[in-house]
Structure formats: structure tokens, C-alpha cells
N, CA, C and O atoms as a GROMACS GRO file, in nm:
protein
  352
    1UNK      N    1   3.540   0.618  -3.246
    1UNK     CA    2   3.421   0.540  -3.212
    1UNK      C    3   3.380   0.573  -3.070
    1UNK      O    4   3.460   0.586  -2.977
    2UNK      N    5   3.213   0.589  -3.058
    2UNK     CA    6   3.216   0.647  -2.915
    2UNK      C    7   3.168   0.442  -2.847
    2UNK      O    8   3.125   0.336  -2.890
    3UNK      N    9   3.212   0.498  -2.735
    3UNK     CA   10   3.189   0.347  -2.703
    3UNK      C   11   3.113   0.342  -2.533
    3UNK      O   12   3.149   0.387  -2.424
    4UNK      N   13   2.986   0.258  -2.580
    4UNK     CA   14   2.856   0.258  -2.395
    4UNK      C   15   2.896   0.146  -2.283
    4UNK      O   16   2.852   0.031  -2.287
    5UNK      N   17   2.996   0.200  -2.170
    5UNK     CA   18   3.015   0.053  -2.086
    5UNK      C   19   2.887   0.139  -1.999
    5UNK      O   20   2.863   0.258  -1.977
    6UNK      N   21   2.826   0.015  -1.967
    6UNK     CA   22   2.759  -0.007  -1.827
    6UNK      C   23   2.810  -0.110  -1.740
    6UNK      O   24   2.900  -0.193  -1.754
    7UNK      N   25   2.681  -0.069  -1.592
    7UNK     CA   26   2.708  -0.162  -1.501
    7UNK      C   27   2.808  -0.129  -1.400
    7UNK      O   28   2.828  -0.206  -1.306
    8UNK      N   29   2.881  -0.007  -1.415
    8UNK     CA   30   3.003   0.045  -1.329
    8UNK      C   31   3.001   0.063  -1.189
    8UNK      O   32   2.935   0.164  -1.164
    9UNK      N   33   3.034   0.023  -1.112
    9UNK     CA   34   3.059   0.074  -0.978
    9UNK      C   35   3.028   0.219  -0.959
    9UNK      O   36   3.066   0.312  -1.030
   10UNK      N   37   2.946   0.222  -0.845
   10UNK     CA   38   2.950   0.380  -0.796
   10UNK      C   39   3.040   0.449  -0.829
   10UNK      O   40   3.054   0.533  -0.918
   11UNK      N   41   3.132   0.391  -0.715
   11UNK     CA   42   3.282   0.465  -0.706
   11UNK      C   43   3.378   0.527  -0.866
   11UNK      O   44   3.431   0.637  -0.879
   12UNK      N   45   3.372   0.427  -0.956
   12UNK     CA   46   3.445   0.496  -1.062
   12UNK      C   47   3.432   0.630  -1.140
   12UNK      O   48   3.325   0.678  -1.178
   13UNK      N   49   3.554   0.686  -1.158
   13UNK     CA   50   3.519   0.782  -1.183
   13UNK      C   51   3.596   0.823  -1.354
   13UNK      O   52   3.655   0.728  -1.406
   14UNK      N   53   3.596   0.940  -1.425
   14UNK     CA   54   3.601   0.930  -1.564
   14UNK      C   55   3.774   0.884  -1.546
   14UNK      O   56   3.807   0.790  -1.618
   15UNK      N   57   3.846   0.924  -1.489
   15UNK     CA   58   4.014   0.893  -1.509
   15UNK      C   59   4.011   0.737  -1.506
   15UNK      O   60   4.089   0.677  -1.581
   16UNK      N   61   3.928   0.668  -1.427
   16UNK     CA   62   3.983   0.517  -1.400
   16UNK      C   63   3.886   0.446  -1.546
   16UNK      O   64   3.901   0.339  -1.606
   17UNK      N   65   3.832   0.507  -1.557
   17UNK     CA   66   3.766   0.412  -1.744
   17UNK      C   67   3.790   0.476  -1.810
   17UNK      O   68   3.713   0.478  -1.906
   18UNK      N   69   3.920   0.586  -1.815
   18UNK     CA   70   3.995   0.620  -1.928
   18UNK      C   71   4.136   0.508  -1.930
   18UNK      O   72   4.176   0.441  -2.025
   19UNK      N   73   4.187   0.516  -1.801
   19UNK     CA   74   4.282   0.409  -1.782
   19UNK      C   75   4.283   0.259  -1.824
   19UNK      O   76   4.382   0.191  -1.847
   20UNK      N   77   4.116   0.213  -1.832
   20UNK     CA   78   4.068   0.114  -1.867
   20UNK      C   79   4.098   0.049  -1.967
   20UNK      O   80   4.122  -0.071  -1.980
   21UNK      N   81   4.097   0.189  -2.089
   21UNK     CA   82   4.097   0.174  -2.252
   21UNK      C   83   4.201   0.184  -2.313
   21UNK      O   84   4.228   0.142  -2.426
   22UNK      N   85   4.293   0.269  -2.205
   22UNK     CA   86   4.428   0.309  -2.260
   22UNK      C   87   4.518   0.215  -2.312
   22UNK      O   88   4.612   0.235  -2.389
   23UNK      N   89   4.478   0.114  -2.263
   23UNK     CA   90   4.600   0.016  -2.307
   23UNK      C   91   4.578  -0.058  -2.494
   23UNK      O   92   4.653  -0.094  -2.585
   24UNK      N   93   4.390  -0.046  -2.465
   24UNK     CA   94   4.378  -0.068  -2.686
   24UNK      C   95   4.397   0.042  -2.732
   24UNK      O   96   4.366   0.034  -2.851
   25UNK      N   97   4.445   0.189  -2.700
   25UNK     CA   98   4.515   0.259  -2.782
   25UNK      C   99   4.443   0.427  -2.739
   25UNK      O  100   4.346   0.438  -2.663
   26UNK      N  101   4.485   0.500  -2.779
   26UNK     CA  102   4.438   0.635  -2.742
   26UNK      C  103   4.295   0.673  -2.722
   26UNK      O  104   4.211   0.670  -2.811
   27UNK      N  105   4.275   0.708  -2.601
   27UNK     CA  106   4.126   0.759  -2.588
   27UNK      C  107   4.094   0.890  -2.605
   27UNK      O  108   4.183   0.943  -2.538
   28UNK      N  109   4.043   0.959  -2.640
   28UNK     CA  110   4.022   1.102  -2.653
   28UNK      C  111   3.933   1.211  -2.530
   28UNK      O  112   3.938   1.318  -2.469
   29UNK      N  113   3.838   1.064  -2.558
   29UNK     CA  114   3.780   1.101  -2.387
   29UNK      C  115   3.694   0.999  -2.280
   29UNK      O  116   3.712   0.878  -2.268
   30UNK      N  117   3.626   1.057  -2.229
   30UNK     CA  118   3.619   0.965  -2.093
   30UNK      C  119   3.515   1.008  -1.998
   30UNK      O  120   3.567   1.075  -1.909
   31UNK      N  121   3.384   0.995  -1.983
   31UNK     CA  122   3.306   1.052  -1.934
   31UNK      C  123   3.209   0.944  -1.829
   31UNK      O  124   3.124   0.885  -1.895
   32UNK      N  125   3.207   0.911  -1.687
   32UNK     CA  126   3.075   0.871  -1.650
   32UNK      C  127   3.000   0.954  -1.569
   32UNK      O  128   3.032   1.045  -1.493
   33UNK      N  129   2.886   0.902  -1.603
   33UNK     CA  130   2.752   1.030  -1.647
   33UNK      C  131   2.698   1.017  -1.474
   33UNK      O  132   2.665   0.915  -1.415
   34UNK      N  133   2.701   1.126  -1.436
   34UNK     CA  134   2.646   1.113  -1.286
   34UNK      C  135   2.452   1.198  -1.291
   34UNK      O  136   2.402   1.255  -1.388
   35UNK      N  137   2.400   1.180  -1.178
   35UNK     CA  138   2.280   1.172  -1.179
   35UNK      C  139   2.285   1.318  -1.180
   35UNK      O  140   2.399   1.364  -1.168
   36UNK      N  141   2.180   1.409  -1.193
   36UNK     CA  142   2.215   1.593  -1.222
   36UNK      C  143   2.157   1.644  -1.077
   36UNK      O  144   2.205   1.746  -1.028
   37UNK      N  145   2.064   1.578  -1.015
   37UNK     CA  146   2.031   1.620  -0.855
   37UNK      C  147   2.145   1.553  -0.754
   37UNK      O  148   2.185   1.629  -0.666
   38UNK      N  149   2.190   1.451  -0.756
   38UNK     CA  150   2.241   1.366  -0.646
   38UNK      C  151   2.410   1.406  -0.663
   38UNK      O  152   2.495   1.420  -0.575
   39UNK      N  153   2.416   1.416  -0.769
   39UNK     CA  154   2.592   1.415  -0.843
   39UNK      C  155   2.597   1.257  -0.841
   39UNK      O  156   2.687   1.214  -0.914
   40UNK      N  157   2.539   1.182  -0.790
   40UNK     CA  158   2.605   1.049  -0.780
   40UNK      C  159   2.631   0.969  -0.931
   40UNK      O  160   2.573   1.013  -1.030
   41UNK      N  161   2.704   0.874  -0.940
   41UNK     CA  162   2.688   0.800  -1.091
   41UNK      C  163   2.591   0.742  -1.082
   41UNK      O  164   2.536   0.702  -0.980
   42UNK      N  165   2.558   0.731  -1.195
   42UNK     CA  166   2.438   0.690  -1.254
   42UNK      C  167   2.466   0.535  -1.329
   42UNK      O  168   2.370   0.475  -1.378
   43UNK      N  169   2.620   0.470  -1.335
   43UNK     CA  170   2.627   0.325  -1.309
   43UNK      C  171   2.701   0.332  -1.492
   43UNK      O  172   2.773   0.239  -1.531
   44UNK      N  173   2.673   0.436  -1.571
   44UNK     CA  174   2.699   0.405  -1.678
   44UNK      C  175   2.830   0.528  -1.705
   44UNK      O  176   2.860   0.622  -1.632
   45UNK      N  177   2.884   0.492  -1.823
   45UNK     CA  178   2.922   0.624  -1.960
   45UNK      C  179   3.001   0.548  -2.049
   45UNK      O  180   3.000   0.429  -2.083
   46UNK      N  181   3.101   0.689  -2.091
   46UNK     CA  182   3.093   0.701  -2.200
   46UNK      C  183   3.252   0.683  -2.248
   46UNK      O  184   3.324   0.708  -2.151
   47UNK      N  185   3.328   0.648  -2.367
   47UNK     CA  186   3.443   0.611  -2.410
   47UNK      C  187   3.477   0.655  -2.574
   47UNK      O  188   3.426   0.579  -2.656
   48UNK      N  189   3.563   0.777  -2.633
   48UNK     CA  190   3.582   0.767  -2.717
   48UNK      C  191   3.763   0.738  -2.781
   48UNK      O  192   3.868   0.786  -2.738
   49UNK      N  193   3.747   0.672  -2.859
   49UNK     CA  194   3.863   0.631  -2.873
   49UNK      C  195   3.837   0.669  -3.098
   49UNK      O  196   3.733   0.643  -3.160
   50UNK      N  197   3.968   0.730  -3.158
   50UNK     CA  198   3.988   0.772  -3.262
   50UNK      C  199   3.981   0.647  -3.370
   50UNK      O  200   3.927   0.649  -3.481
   51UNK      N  201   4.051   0.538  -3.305
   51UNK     CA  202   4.097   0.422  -3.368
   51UNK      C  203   3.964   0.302  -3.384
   51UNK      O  204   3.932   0.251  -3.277
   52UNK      N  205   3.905   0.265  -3.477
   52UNK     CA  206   3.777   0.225  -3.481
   52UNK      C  207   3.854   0.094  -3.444
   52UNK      O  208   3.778   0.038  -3.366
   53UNK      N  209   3.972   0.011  -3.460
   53UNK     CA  210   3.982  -0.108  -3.495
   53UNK      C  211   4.048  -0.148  -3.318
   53UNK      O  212   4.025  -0.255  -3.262
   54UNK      N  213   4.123  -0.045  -3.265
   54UNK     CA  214   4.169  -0.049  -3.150
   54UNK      C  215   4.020  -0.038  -3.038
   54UNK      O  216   4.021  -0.084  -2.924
   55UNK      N  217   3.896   0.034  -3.102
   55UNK     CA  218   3.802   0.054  -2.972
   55UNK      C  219   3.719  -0.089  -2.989
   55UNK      O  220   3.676  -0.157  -2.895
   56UNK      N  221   3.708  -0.121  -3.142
   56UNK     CA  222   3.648  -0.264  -3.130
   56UNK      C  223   3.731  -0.370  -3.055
   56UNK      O  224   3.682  -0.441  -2.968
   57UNK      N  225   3.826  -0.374  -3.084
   57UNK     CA  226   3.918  -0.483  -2.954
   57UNK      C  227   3.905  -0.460  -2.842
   57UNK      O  228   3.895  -0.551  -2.760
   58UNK      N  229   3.901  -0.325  -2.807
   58UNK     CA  230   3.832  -0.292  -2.654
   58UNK      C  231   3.706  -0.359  -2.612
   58UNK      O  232   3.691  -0.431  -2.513
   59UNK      N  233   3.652  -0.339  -2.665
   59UNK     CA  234   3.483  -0.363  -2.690
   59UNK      C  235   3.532  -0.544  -2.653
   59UNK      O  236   3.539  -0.588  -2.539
   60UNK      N  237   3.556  -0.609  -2.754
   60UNK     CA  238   3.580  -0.758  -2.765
   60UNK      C  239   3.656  -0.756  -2.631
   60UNK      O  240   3.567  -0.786  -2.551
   61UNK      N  241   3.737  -0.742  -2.581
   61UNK     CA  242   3.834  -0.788  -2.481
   61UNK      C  243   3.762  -0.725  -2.327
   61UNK      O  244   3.808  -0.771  -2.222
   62UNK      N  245   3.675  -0.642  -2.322
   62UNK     CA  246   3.637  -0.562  -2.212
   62UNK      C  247   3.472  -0.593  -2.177
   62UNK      O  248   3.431  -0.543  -2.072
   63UNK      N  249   3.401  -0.651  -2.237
   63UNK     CA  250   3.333  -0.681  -2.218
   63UNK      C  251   3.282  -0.790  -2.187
   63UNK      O  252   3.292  -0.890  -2.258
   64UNK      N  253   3.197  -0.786  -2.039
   64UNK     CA  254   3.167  -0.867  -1.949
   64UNK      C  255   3.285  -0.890  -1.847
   64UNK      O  256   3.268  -0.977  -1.762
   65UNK      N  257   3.403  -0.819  -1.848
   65UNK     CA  258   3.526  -0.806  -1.797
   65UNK      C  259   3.456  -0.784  -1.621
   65UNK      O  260   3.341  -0.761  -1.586
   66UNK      N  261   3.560  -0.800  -1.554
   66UNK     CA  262   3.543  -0.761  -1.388
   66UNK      C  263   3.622  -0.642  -1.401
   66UNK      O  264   3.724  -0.637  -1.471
   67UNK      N  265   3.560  -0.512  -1.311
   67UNK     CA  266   3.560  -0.390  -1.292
   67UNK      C  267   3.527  -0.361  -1.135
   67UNK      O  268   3.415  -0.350  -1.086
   68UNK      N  269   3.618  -0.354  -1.088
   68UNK     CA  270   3.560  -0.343  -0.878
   68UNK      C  271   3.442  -0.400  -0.869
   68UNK      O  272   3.330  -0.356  -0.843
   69UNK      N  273   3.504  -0.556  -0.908
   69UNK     CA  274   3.391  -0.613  -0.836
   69UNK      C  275   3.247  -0.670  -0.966
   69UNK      O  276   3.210  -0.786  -0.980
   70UNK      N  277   3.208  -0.582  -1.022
   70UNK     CA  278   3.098  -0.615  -1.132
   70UNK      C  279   3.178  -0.591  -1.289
   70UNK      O  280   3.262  -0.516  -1.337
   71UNK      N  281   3.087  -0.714  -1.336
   71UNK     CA  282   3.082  -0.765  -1.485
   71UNK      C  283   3.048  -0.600  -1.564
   71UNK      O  284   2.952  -0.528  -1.535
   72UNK      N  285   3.130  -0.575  -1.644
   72UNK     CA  286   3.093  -0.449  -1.676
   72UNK      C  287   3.053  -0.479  -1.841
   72UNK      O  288   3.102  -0.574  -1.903
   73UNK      N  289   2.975  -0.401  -1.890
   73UNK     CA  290   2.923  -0.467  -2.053
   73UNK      C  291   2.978  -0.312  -2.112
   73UNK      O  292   2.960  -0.195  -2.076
   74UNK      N  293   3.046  -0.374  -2.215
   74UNK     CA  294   3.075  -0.291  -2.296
   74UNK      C  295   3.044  -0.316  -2.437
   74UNK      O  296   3.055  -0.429  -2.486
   75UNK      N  297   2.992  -0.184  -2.524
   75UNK     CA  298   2.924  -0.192  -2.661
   75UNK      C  299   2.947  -0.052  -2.760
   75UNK      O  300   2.986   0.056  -2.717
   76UNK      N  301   2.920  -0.076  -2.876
   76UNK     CA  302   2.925   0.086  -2.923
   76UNK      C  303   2.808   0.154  -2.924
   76UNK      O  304   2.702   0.100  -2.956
   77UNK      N  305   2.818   0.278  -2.890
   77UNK     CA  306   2.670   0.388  -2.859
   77UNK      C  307   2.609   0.358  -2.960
   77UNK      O  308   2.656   0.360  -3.074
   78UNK      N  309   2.516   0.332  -2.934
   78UNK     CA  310   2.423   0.435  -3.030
   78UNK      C  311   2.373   0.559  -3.043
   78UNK      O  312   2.334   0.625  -2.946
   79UNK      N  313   2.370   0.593  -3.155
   79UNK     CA  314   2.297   0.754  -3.174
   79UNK      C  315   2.188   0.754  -3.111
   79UNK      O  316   2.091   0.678  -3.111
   80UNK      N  317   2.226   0.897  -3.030
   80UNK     CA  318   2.037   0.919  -2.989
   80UNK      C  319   1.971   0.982  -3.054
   80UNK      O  320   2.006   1.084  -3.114
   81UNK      N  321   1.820   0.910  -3.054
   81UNK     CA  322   1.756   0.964  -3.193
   81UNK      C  323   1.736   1.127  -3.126
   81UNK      O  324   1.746   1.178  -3.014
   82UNK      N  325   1.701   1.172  -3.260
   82UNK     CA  326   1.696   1.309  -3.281
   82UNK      C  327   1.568   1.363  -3.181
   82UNK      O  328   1.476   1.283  -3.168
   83UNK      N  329   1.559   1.474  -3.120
   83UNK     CA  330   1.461   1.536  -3.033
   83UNK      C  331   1.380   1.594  -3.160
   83UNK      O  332   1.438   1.619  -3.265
   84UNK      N  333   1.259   1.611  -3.145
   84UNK     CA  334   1.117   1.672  -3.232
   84UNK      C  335   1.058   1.741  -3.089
   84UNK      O  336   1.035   1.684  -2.982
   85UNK      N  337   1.045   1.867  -3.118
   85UNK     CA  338   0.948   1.950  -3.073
   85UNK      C  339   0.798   1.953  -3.077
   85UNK      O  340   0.723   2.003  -2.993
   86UNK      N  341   0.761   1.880  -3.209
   86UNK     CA  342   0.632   1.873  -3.244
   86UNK      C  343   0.582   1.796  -3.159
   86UNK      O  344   0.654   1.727  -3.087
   87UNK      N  345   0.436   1.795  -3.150
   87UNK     CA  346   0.390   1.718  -3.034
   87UNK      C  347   0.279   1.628  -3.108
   87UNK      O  348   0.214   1.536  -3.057
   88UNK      N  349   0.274   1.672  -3.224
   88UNK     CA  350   0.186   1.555  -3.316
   88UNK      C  351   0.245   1.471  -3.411
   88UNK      O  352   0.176   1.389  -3.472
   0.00000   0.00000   0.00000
């Protein structure tokens, strides 16, 4: 399950919201998404974990949680809709 926390502290980086999750069970990966000019974070990312039943307890137990300081919201991604080229 891929899983969307926002709200993150600048400072965090992908190891410390992999550490986050580790404890509802194996994460696979661990990504927060930094801005592509600044490098800086961009406040959000990303969480996948194999175990649908272990990332939903994450989800339940981690959300709205304190994270350095801010309420961090955690949810499952959604798909991004598909890109179209067409312009009509």
C-alpha cells in the first residue's frame, strides 16, 4: 500500500519517515519529495509498506500524530490520474 503523510517538517528526511513506519511492519520504501529548483522539502511524501493490514494501522495510529513539532496527517495515495496529451 503506498501511503500520503503530509505536513512534515522541513528538516525530515526519507530515513526518519521510514523509521516512522517501521515499527507497523516492513516498509519497502520511503521517499519525501523535495522542491526540483530549491532541493528543499516540499512538506510532504511518500510510504510504501507490502502489508496492506500493517500500513492501515499505520495510517490509524499515525495520523494527526506529533512529528518535530507538527500534527502530521497521514492517508493512502491516491492514484494520479492519468496524463492526456490531447489538448481537446
Amino acid at each position: 500500500m503506498n501511503i500520503y503523510v503530509s505536513n512534515l517538517a522541513f528538516n525530515i528526511q526519507d530515513e526518519e519517515l521510514k523509521n516512522l513506519f517501521t515499527p507497523f511492519g516492513t516498509v519497502t520504501s520511503s521517499k519525501v519529495i523535495n522542491d526540483r529548483e530549491t532541493g528543499r522539502s516540499r512538506g510532504f511524501g511518500f510510504v510504501e509498506m507490502d502489508d496492506d493490514a500493517a500500513a492501515k494501522k499505520a495510517i490509524q495510529q499515525l495520523d494527526q500524530s506529533s512529528l518535530d513539532g507538527r500534527a502530521i496527517r497521514v492517508s493512502e495515495a491516491r492514484e494520479k490520474p492519468a496524463r492526456s496529451n490531447n489538448r481537446y
